[in-house]
C-alpha positions in Angstrom: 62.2 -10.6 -21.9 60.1 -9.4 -24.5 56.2 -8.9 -24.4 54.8 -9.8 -21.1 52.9 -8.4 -18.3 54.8 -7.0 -16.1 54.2 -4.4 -13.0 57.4 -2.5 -11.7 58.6 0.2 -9.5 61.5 2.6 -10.2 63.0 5.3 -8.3 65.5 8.3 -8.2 67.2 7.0 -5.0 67.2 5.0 -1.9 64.4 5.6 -0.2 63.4 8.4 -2.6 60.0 8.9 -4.7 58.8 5.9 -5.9 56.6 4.9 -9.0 54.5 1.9 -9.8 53.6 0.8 -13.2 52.5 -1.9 -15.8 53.4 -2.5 -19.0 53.5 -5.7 -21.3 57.0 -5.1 -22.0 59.3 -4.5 -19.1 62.6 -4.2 -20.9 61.4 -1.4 -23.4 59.7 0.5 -20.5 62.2 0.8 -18.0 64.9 2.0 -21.2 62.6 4.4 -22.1 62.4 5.8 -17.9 65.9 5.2 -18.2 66.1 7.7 -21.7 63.9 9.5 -19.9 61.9 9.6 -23.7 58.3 9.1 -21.5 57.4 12.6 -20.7 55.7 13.3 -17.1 56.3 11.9 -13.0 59.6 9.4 -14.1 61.3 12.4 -16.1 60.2 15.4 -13.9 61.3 13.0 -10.9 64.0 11.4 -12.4 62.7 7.9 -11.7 65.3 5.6 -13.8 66.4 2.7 -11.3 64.4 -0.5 -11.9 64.3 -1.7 -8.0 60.8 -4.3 -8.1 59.1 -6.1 -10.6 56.9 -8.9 -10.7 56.0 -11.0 -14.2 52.4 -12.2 -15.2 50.7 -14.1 -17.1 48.1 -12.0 -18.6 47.6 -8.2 -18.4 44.2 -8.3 -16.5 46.3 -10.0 -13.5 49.1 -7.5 -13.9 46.4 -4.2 -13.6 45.3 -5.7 -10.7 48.1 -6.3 -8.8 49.5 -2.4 -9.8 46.7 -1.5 -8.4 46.6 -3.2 -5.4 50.3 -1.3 -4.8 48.8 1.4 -5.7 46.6 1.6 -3.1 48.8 0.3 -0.4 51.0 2.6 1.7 54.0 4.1 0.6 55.8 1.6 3.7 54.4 -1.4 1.9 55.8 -0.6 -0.9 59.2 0.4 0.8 58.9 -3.5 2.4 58.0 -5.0 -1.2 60.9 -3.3 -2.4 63.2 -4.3 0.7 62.1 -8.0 1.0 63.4 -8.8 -2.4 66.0 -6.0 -3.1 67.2 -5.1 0.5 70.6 -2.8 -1.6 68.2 -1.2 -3.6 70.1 -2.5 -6.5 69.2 -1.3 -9.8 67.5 -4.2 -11.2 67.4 -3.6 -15.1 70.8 -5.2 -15.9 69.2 -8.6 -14.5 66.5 -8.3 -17.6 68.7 -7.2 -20.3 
């Protein structure tokens, strides 16, 4: 999985704080969370475990749809999350 769209969410826990991004290349992001090599919320929060993404075609669809998680509640995302990942497994060794 190389470049393409991508939004994702990663947390420090089960049911802990929760981030949602996008990037155009989801393997390379979630190492560098993982590295901890991006400075700011994922480091200070220790946000490392991959637990939802979503793959897209172009970018422009991918912004939109981070947003739209953005702006939902913080149980919407929890049920996102839950629908397709009820263990809260960490998801990045499915992209490697």
């Amino acid at each position: 999985m190389t470049k393409q769209p991508a939004i994702y969410i990663v947390t420090n826990k089960r049911n802990g704080t929760l981030y949602t991004g996008v990037t155009s290349n989801l393997l390379q992001r979630i190492a560098q969370h993982k590295s901890k090599s991006l400075q700011g919320f994922t480091a200070k929060h220790d946000c490392t475990i991959l637990v939802y993404y979503e793959v897209y075609e172009d970018m422009e669809q991918a912004i939109l749809r981070e947003k739209q998680i953005k702006a939902g509640s913080r149980k919407k995302k929890l049920t996102l999350i839950e629908t397709i990942n009820p263990n809260w497994k960490d998801l990045y060794e499915d992209i490697v």
